[in-house]
N, C-alpha and C positions, 0 to 999 in steps of 0.2 A: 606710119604716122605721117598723115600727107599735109601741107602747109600751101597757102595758095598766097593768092596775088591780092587777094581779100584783105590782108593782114593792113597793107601798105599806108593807108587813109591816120588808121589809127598811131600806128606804130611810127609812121613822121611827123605826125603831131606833137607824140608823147614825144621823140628824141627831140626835135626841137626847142618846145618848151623845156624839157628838163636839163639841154645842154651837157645830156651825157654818153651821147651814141659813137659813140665814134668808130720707105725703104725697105728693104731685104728684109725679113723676120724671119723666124722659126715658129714654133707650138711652144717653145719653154718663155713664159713667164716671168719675169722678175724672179729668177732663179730655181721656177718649178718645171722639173721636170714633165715632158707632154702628158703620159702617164697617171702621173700621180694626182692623186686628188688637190685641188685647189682648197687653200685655207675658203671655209666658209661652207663647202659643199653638202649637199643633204642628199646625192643620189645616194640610195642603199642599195644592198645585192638583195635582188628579189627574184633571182632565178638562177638554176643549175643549170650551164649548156656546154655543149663541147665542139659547138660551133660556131663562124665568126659573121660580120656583116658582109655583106657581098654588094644587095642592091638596096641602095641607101637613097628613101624618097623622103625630100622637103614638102611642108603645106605651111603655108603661114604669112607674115606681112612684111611689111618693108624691112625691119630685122633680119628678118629670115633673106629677103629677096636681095641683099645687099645697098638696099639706098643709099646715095650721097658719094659714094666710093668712086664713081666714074668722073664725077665734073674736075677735080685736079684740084682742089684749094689744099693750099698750105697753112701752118699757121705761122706766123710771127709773134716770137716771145717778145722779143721787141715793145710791141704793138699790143699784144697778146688780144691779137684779131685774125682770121681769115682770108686768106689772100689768094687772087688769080682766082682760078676756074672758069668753067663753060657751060652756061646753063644750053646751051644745046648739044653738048658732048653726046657720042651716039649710045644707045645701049644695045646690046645684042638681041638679034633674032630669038625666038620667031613672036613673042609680044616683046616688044620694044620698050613698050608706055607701062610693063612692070616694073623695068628699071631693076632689075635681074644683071647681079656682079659677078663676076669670078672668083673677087674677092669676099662672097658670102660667104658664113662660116660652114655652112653646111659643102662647100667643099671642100676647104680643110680638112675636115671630119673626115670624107668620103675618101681624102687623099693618102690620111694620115691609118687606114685600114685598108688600104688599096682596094677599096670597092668602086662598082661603077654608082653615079649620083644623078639623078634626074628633080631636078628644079621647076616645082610647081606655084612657090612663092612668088606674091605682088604685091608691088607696095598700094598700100589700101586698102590692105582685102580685110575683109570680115570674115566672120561664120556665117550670116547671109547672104555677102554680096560679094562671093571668092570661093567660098571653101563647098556652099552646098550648089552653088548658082553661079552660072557666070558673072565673072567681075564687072558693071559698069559702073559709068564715068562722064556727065554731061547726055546721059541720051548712045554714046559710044561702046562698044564691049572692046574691055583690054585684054581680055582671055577668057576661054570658056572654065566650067569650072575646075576647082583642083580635085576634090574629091569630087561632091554630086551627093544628091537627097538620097542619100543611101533608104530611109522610110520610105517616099516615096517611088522610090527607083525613076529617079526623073535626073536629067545631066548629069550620069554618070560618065566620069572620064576616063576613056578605054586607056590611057596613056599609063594611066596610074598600074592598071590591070597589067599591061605591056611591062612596066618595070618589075613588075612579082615584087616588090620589096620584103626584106628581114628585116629593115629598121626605118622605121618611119620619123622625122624631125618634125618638130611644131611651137613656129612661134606665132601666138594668136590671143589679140586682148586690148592692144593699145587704139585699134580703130574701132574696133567695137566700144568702145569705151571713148569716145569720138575726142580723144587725148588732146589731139590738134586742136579743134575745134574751142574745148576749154582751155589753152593758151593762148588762140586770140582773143574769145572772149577777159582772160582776165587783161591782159594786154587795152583790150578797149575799155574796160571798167577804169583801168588806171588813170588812161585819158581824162573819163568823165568825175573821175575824182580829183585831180591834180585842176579842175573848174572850183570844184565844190557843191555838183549836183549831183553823186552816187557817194553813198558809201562806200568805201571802198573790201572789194570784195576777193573771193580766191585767198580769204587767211582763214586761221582756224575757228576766230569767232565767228565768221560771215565767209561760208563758203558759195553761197550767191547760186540763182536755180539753175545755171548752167548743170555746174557740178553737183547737186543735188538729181538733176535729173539722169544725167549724162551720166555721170557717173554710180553713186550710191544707189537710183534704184536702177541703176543695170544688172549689180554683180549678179545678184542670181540668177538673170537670165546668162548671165558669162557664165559662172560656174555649170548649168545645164548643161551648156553646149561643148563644156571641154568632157565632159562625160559622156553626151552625145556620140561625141567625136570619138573618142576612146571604142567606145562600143561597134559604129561602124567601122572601125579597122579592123575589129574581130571580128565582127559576122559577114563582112566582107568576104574575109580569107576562107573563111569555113565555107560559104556561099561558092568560093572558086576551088575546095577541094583542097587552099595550099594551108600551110601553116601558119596560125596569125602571127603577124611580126611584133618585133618588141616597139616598142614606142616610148620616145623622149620628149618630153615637154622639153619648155623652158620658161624663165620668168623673165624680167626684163633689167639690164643694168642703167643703173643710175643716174645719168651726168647733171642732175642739180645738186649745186651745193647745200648742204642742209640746214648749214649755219647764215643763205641770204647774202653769202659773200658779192661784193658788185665787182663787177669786170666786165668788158663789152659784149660778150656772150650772154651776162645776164641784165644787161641795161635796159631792158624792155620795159622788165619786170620792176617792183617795189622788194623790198628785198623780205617781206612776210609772204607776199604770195611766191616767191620761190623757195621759199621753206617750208611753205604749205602744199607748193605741188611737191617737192622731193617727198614729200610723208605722203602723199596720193600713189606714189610710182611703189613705196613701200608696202601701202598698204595693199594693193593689186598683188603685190611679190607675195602679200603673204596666204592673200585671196588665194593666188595659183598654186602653191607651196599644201596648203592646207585642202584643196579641192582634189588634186592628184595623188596625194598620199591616202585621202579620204575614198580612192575608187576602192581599193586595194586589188586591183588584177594585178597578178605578179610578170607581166608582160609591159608593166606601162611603168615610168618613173619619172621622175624630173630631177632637170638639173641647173643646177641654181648659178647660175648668170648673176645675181645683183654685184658683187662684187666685183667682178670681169674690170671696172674702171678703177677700181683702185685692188689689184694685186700685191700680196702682201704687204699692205700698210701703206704701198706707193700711188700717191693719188695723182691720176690720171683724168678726172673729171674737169669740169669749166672750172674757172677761174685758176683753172694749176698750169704749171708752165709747159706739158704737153699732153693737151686734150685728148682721149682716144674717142671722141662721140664731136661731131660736127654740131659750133656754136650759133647763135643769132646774130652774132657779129659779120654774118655773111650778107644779111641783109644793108643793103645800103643806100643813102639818100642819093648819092651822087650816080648810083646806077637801078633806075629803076626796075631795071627787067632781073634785078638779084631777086626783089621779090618771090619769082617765078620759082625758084631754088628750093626742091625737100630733103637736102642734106641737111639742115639744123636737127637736133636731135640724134642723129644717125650715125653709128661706129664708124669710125675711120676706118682703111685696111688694119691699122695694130688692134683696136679695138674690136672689129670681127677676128681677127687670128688669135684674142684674148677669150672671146665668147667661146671660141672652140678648142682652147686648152680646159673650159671649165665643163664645154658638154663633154668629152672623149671619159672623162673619168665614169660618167653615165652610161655611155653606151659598154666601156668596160665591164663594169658591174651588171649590166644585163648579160655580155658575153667575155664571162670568164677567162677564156683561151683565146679570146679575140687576140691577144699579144703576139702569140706565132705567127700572127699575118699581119701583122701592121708593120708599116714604114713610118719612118721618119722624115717627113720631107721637108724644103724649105722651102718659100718662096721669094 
């Protein structure tokens, strides 16, 4: 979910006029063990094995790619704002501008089953513009692809081939689903309503053709392409002679409050259309939930992430006193180049080390005995 410098016009408008802008962990959970299923969970056991992960490949978006994690902000309960950071903090080689952490969950995972991990996620990526095709960006390519038009046999990525993976990670949906894109559009609808020349839109009565388009008539091309994708991992594998791997979705965790709560993270916003987007992020949840269970290969599953920011009962979302997903409040008048910043949205380090206490219970139930080989590591 990429956020640009676009926002800026609108969003110091609205704050102006409305005069309201202003560590070490483990895998256990607010008391759950790494292991054990996460309250909430709907991975099932859908296969017998008696062997464990080894080579464990990521595809997926800035979720997956770790965004926001490298620039350094803190928060301030204080304040209960965003603090420090460096929008030009470096990212690692060898595509840079995916903005690819260490602290993605999907190395956790990889750590926590002592498998090697190769990291194909970017932040931006689509099903068209990442996963089958190289990712561009202004006219620039940030990486070639992660998978490749497996139908067409066109940019395939030998790298993928090279890791042979047993398990495959996938988080993918929020950019296809152009998420950002309808956050500043509602963001700028507020503006023109706080005039008195739009409706005001992004609520449940008026959800305005952004998200009509953008959103509602995408899903089924979204639900396609996680099937799609499903498919091509298996005919892949079969096509190279190895065994198809198991495959974990995921859905996405929450950080809008549902009840429109106001706090600087959510001051952008009117506090209907953040309870209208928290029920969009739901409704995708249940999109993803209901399309993966719907493949029925017993090689693929999902693992349900929506709750990852509030584990058991302890909430961890915006407006609570420590956010695991990077707020709006990063943006700021007094510094215009925060604009430039796509950590809004985006899991903290606890909030990625939370996503992957709730996938490991996933990849478990794909690989039964997987527990004789996993570690417990800490970071």
């Amino acid at each position: 979910m990429r956020r640009g410098f676009a926002l800026v016009t609108a969003v110091s408008l609205l704050c102006a006029l409305a005069g309201a802008c202003g560590g070490t962990t483990d895998l256990t959970v607010a008391g759950e063990a790494p292991g054990d299923p996460p309250v909430g969970s709907t991975a099932t056991s859908v296969l017998d094995s008696t062997d464990n992960p080894t080579s464990i490949v990521q595809l997926g978006d800035s979720i997956a790619s770790g965004e926001g994690t490298l620039y350094g902000y803190t928060y301030d309960q204080s304040t209960r704002t965003w603090t420090g950071g460096n929008i030009d903090a470096p990212w690692p080689p060898p595509y840079p501008e995916c903005h690819d952490s260490p602290d993605a969950y999907g190395n956790v995972v990889a750590s926590y089953f002592n498998a090697t991990f190769t990291q194909f996620a970017c932040s931006g990526a689509t099903f068209a513009n990442g996963i089958t095709s190289a990712q561009m960006s202004d006219g620039s390519q940030m990486r070639p692809a992660q998978f490749g038009d497996w139908a067409n046999q066109s940019e395939i990525n030998a790298a993928y081939d090279a890791a042979d993976p047993d398990l495959v990670l996938v988080t993918l949906g929020a950019d296809d689903l152009q998420f950002s894109i309808i956050v500043e559009d509602c963001i700028e609808n507020g503006y023109w309503y706080y005039f008195g020349t739009e409706d005001l839109q992004c609520v449940a009565g008026n959800p305005g053709a952004t998200i009509d388009s953008d959103f509602f008539d995408f899903l089924p091309t979204l639900r396609a392409n996680y099937a799609t994708l499903a498919s091509w991992i298996n005919e892949r594998a079969v096509a190279n002679g190895r065994p198809a791997p198991k495959v974990v979705f995921t859905n996405y965790a929450n950080p809008l409050p549902a009840d429109g709560a106001k706090c600087p993270d959510t001051s952008w916003l009117y506090p209907e259309q953040t309870t209208y987007l928290s029920s969009l992020v739901t409704e995708v949840n249940e999109v993803i939930e209901s399309t993966i269970e719907g493949l029925g290969l017993p090689n693929v599953t999902l693992a349900d992430i929506s709750a990852a920011y509030t584990p058991q009962g302890v909430s961890h979302i915006w407006c609570s006193d420590d956010p695991w997903a990077y707020g709006l409040s990063i943006y700021s008048l007094t510094s215009p180049f925060s604009f430039y910043s796509l950590a809004p949205f985006h899991p903290t380090p606890a909030g990625q080390d939370s996503i992957a206490a709730h996938v490991i219970p996933a990849v478990r139930q794909l690989f039964p005995d997987a527990d004789a080989f996993a570690g417990r590591p800490t970071r």
